[in-house]
C-alpha positions, 0 to 999 in steps of 0.5 A, a space after each residue: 852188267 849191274 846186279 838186277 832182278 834174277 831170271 831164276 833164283 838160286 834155290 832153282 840154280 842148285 837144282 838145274 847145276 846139281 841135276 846136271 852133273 848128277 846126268 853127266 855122271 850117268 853116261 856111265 851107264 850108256 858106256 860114255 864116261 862124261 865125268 872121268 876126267 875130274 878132279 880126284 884128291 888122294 892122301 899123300 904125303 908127296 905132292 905130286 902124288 895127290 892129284 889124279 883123275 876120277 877115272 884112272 888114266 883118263 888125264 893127267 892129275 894137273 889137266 884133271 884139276 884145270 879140266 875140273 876148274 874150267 868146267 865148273 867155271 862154265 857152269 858158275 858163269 852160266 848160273 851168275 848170268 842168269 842171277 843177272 850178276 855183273 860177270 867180270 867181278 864173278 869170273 875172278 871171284 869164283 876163280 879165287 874161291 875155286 882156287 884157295 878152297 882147293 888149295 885148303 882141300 889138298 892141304 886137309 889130306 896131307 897123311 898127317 893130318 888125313 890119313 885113317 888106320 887103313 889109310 897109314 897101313 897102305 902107305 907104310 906097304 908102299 915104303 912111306 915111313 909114317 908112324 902116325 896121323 890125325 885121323 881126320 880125313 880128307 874133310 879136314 880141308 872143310 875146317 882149313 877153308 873156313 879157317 882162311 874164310 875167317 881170316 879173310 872175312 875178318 883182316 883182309 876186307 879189300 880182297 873180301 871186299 873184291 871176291 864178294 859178287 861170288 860168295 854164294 854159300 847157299 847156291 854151292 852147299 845146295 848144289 852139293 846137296 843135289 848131287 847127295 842125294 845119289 848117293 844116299 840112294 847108293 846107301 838106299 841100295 846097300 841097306 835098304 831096311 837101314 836107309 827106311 829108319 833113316 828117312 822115317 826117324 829123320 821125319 819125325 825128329 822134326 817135329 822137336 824143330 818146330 813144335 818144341 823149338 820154336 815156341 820156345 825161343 820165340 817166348 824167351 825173345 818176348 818174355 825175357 829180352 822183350 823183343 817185339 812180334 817183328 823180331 821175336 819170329 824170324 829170330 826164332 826161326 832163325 835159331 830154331 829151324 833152318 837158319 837163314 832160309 828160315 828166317 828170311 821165309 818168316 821175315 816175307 811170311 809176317 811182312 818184317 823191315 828188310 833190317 830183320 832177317 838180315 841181322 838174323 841171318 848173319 847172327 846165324 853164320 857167326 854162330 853156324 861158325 862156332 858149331 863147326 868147330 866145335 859140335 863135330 869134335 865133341 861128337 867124336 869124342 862122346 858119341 862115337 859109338 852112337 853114330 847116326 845119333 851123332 849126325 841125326 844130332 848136327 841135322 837137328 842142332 846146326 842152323 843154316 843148311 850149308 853148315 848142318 850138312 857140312 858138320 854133318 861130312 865132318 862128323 861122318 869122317 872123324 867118327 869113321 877115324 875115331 872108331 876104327 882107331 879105337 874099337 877096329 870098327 869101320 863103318 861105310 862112309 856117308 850114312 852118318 852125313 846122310 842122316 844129318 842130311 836126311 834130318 836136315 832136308 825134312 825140316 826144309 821141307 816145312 819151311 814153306 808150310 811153317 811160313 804159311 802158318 805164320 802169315 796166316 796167324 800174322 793176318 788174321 789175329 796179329 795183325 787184326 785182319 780176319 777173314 784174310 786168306 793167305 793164298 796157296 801160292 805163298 807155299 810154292 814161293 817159299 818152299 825151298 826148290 833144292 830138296 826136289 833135286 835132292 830127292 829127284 837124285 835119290 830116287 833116280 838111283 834107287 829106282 836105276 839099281 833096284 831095276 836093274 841089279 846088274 848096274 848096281 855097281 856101275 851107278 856107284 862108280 857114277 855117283 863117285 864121280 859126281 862126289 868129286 864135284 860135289 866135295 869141291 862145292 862143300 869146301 866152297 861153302 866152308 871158305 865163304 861161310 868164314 869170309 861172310 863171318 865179319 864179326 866186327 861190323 856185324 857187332 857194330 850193327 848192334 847184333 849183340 842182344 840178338 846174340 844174347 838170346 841166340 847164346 841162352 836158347 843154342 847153348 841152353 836147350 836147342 843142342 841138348 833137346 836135339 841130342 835127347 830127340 837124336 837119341 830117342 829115335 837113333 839110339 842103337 842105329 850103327 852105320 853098316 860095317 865093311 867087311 861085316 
């Protein structure tokens, strides 16, 4: 089977994937527990002891794991089928993929490097002599993927090379993002006052990505590195909107050379690496006591959607370790990551309508046509499909536990069944993230004053203007304290 016209995209793939393992974890409710033979990954410091079920006793640990691997497998299959992609090299790619970012997974929650204070004191009760750790949580894994990713993309481009045709950081980190957002509507529930800032500061912070931004990359493009039209836009949305999505949207909106957002979009990833590794750290090291500025902060400064929502978990996790470690604080998990999801999805949400804008302008000034309308289909096109499941996953749990108490606490244990599946698709995105990241062909390409500009803008205003906005409007905001 040769690679063809899809029948569906991958944008609508992470929705039907997300939505249904989102449903499956729902039998629940109707006392049908679909899920609970997944995969769960404890802390340990045996091995052994690392793999069990989701559901207690549903299977043994490594059935659980094969259980796990064969379903996704199926549903991986079924998406590539569709994508029209040639499904003998894509069952052996995503088989690697699945294994390797496992094994990077259960190797970032080995005690040392994972295990929070309350995680140690649990251990020591249990007769484990373990004086100390990392603090870094199981996410961990995430960095130990894209470090392997990196190795991989970089010195072993024959098995790159054969894993390929299952590189699919976009379609995995959508899909994770799908079965997000139950719980971030599990959130919702908790604390809904909390939950409505969230959402209303996550809308307006935008307004830095595309009013503030934008025009500033696309000027010093033109201005100072005299970049023409046809690179200056996508570069701009590139570096100052949504990464790849948005460069790739800009570059169809204006009618770009295919070479335009091609070359964006891998300068995109190389840099999407850097912010991995470094903005999650210093956040923990300066704003742990800001918390939700912290992930408002990766939603706004990280490019790419599989990169801001990943350093968004990274941070959720390290600044949890850091302020329970220093101040005795502990903070629910994952509201940290859902405001750098929530910041995030917001500004997807107008690339379609940003892309209308462009081609618009392209049409009747640029390019001297006026009186050209830009049809109302072009925004459906561009409009990126995942945030629908994300928000369908939201509300459906929103609307579940507000109607009926009752379950309030049965569709959490839902959602945390879906979140196993959903931890497995973000160490995915990082492993791939690192193999795509092939820095020498990409400098070979001529991709070096494309990175001057990316270094001038990223690191001289867009992470310290989306800091200033972060802190405009999360100032003060804490994420719910257990036991508060």
């Amino acid at each position: 089977m040769s690679e063809t016209k899809p029948r569906l995209s991958e944008d609508w793939l992470a929705v039907w994937g997300g939505l249904l393992i989102f449903a499956l974890s729902l039998g629940v409710l109707a006392g049908h527990d679909l899920l609970g033979w997944g995969i769960k990954t404890q802390v340990w410091l045996q091995l052994d002891k690392a793999l069990a079920s989701v559901t207690s006793g549903t299977l043994p640990g490594l059935l659980s794991l094969l259980a796990t691997y064969a379903f996704l497998l199926l549903v991986a299959t079924l998406g590539a089928a569709v994508l029209r992609l040639p499904l003998t090299k894509f069952v052996g790619g995503f088989t690697a993929i699945f294994w390797i970012s496992y094994a990077c997974w259960i190797a970032g929650s080995y005690a040392y490097i994972a295990a929070t204070p309350e995680q140690l004191a649990e251990l020591r009760l249990k007769g484990f002599s373990i004086a100390w750790s990392l603090n870094l949580t199981q996410e961990a894994g995430f960095i130990i993927a894209l470090l392997v990713g990196l190795v991989v993309g970089n010195f072993v481009p024959w098995f790159a090379n054969w894993i390929k045709t299952a590189i699919r950081p976009e379609w995995y980190i959508k899909t994770g993002i799908v079965i997000l957002g139950g719980s971030l509507g599990v959130q919702a529930v908790k604390n809904r006052a909390l939950a409505n800032k969230v959402i209303f500061c996550g809308f307006c912070a935008v307004i830095g990505a595309y009013l503030i931004y934008w025009a500033l990359v696309y000027f010093v493009a033109r201005k100072f590195f005299k970049f023409s039209r046809e690179w200056a836009a996508p570069l701009a949305s590139g570096i100052s909107i949504c990464g790849v999505s948005a460069a790739i949207a800009t570059g169809a909106a204006i009618k770009a050379r295919p070479i335009v957002p091609i070359m964006v979009s891998s300068l995109v990833v190389i840099f999407a690496v850097v912010e991995l590794l470094v903005l999650p750290f210093a956040a923990q090291q300066f704003l742990y006591k800001e918390p939700m500025v912290a992930g408002a902060w990766m939603g706004l400064a990280v490019k790419s959607d599989g990169a801001a929502f990943s350093a968004g978990a990274m941070t959720d996790s390290l600044i949890r370790a850091k302020a329970e470690s220093e101040d005795g604080v502990r903070y629910q998990k994952d509201w940290i990551m859902n405001t750098a999801a929530t910041v995030k999805v917001f500004i997807d949400v107008f690339i379609g309508i940003w892309s209308c804008i462009l081609a618009a302008i392209w049409c009747t000034k640029i390019e001297g046509k006026p009186g050209s309308k830009v049809p109302l289909a072009a925004i459906w096109e561009r409009f990126p499909k995942f945030v629908f499941g994300y928000f369908i996953t939201f509300v459906a749990v929103l609307l579940i536990a507000l109607s009926l108490p009752s379950l309030a606490g049965t569709v959490k244990a839902a959602m945390d069944e879906a979140n196993s599946f959903r931890s497995i698709f973000f160490c995915m995105t990082f492993f791939s993230i690192g193999v795509v990241s092939n820095f020498k062909k990409l400098w070979e390409e001529g991709i070096g004053r494309l990175a001057a500009v990316y270094v001038v803008c990223l690191f001289g205003f867009i992470i310290w203007i989306g800091l200033l906005i972060s802190w405009m409007f999360f100032h003060g905001v804490t994420p719910p304290v257990i036991g508060g």
